[in-house]
C-alpha positions as CSV (number, residue, x, y, z in Angstrom):
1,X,-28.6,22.9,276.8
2,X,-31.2,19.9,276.1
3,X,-33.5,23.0,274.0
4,X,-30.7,23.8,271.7
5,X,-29.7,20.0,270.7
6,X,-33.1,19.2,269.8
7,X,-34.0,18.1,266.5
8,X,-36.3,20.3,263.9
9,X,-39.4,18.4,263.3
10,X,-40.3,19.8,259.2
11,X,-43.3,20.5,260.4
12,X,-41.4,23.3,262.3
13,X,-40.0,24.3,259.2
14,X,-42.9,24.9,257.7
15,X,-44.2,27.0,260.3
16,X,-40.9,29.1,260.0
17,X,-41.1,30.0,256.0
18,X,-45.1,30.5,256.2
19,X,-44.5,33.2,259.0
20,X,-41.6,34.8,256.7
21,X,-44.2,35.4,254.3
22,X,-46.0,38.4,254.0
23,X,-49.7,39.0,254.9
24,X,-51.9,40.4,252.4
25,X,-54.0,42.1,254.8
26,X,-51.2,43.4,256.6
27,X,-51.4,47.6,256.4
28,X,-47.8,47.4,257.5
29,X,-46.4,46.0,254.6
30,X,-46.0,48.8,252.2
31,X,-43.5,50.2,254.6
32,X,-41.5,47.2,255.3
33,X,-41.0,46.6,250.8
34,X,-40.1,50.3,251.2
35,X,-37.7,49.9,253.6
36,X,-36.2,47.0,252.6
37,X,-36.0,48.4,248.7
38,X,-32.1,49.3,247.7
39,X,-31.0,52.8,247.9
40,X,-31.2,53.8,244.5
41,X,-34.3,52.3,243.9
42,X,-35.6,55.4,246.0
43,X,-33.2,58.0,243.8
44,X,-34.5,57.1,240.6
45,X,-38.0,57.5,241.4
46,X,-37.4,60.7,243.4
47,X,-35.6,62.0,240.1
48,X,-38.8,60.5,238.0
49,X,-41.0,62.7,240.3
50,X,-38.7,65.7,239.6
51,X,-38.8,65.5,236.0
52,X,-42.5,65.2,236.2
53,X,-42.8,68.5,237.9
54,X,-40.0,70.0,235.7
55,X,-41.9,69.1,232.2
56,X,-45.8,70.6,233.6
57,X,-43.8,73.8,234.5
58,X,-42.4,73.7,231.0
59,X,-45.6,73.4,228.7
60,X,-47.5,75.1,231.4
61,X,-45.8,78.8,231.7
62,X,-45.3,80.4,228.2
63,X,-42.0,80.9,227.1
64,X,-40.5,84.4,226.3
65,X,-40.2,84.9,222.7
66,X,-36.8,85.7,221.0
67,X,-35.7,89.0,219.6
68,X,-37.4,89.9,216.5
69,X,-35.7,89.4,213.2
70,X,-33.2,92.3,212.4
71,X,-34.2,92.9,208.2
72,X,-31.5,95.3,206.5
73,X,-32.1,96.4,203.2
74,X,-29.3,95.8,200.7
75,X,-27.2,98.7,200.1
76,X,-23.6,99.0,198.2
77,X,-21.4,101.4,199.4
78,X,-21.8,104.5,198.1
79,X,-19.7,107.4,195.5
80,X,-19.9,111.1,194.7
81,X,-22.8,110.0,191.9
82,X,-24.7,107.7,194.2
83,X,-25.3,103.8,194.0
84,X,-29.1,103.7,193.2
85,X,-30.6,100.8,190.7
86,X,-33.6,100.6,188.8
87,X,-37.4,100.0,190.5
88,X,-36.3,102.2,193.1
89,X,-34.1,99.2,194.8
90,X,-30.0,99.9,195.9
91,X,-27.7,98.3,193.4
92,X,-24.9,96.9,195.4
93,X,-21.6,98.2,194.5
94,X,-18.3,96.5,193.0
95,X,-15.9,99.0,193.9
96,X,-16.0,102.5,194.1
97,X,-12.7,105.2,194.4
98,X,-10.4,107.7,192.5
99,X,-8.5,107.0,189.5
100,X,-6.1,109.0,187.1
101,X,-5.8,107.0,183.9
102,X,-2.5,107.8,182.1
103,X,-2.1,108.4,178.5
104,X,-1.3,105.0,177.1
105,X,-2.1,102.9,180.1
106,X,-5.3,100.4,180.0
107,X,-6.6,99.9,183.4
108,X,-8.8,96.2,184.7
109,X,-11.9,98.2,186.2
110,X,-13.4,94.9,187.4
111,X,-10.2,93.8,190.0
112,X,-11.7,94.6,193.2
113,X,-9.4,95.2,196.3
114,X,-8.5,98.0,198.1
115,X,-5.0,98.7,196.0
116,X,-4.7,100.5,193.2
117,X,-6.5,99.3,189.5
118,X,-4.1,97.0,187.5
119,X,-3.0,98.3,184.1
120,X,-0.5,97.7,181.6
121,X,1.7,100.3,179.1
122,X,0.7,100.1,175.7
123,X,-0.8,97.3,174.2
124,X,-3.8,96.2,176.1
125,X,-4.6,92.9,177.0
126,X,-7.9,90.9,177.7
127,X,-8.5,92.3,181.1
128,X,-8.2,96.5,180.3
129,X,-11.6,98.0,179.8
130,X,-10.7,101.9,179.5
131,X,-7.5,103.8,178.5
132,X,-6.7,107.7,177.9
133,X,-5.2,109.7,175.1
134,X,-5.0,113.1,173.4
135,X,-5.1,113.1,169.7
136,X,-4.8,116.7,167.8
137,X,-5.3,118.7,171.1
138,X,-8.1,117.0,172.1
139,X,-8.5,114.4,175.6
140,X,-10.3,111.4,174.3
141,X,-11.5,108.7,176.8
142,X,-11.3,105.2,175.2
143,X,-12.8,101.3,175.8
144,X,-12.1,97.9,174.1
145,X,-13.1,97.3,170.9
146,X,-15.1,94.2,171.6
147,X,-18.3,95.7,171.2
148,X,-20.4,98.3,172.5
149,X,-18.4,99.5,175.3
150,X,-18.8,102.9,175.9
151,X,-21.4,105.7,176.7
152,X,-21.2,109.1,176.9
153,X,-24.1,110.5,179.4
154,X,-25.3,114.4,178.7
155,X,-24.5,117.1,181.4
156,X,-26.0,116.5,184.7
157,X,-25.4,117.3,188.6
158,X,-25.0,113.9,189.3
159,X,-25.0,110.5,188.2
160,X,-26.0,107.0,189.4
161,X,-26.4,103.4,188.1
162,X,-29.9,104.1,186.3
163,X,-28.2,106.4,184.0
164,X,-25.8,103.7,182.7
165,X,-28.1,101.3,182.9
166,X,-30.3,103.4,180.6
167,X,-27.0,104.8,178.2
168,X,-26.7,104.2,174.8
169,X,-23.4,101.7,174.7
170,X,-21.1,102.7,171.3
171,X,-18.1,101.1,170.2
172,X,-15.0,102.8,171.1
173,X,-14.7,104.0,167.8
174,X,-17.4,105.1,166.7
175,X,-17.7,107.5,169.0
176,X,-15.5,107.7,171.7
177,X,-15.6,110.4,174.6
178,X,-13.8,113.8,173.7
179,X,-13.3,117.4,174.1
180,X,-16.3,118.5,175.6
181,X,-17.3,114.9,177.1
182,X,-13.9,114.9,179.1
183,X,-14.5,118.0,181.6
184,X,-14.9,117.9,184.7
185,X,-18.4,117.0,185.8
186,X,-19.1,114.8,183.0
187,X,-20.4,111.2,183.7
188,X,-19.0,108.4,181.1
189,X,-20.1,104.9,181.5
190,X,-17.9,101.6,180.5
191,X,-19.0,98.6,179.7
192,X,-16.0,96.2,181.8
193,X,-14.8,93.0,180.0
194,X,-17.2,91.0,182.6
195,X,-19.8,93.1,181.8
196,X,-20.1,95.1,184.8
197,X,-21.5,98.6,184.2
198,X,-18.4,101.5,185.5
199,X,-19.2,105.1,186.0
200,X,-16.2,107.5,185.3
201,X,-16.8,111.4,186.7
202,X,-14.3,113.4,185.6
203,X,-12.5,115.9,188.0
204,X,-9.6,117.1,186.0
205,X,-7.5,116.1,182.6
206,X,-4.2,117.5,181.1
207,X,-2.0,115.9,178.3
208,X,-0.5,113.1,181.2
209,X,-3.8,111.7,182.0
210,X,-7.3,111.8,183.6
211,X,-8.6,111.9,187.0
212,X,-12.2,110.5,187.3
213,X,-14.3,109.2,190.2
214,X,-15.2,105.2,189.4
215,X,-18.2,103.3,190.3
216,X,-18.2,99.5,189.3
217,X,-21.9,98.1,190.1
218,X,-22.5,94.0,190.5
């Protein structure tokens, strides 16, 4: 009981906070900052070690390479008289189908969509860019009057986009598509209001109208 109410000399003290201290040539002292480090002091540098190994892995093992690049040629969809262009490349097509142009009625060739083509009765408008007709017995096949709008291509099996491409364009009145240029199998190309080249194949005709297989190219 005497020990325990002794004073502390300060030299005591000093004895105490030098001993607290650590050696430096203790080997044992690594462990104890180790051991007395906080928790996550020991997480983080496990996750450092982890993303260490992680990036060598990466830039060491190749990667797989991607799928090769899938190149498909351009290609419109394709009529009866084929959807070729010039320089041996595909012209891509506007719209392609069936289409019996009545007598009197002007039909838009370049409306695209998969309804019918709009027209009107009679007087045309700014949009029509081909119209039927029989004058004196005779089917004629007609185009505005704006210009050179119309081409009428000689006998042939068939007919694609190089052969408007290469027609020689006439007004409508100069010398517009009849008799013989309206049967069936014959190819006439229309110059549309935008400017669009439109083949026309007939497949019949009577006094009512004409039926003709259409291709509108870009």
């Amino acid at each position: 009981m005497h020990a325990l109410g002794r004073c502390v000399n300060p030299g005591d003290l000093l004895i105490v906070f030098s001993s607290s201290e650590t050696r430096k040539d203790d080997p044992m002292a690594p462990l104890r900052n180790v051991a007395s480090a906080p928790w996550w002091a020991g997480v983080s540098g496990l996750a450092a070690v982890v993303a260490l190994v992680a990036a060598a892995v990466f830039w060491w093992f190749p990667r797989p390479a991607g799928p090769a690049p899938v190149v498909v040629a351009a290609t419109g969809s394709s009529s009866p008289s084929g959807s070729a262009g010039t320089a041996g490349t595909a012209h891509p097509v506007r719209r392609a189908g069936t289409l019996t142009v009545h007598t009197g009625w002007g039909y838009d060739l370049d409306a695209t969509g998969r309804g019918p083509w709009p027209y009107v009765k009679g007087r045309w408008g700014e949009r029509e860019d081909v119209g039927y007709y029989v004058f004196e017995g005779d089917p004629r096949v007609t185009a505005r009057a704006d210009g050179d709008r119309v081409a009428v291509l000689p006998p042939a099996a068939s007919y694609d986009y190089r052969d408007c491409a290469a027609a020689a364009f006439t007004g409508a009145a100069d010398h517009p598509p009849t008799g013989p240029d309206v049967q069936p199998g014959r190819g006439i190309c229309v110059r549309t209001s935008d400017d669009h080249l439109a083949l026309l194949t007939v497949t019949a005709y009577d006094r009512d109208g004409v039926t003709v297989n259409v291709t509108v190219w870009q």
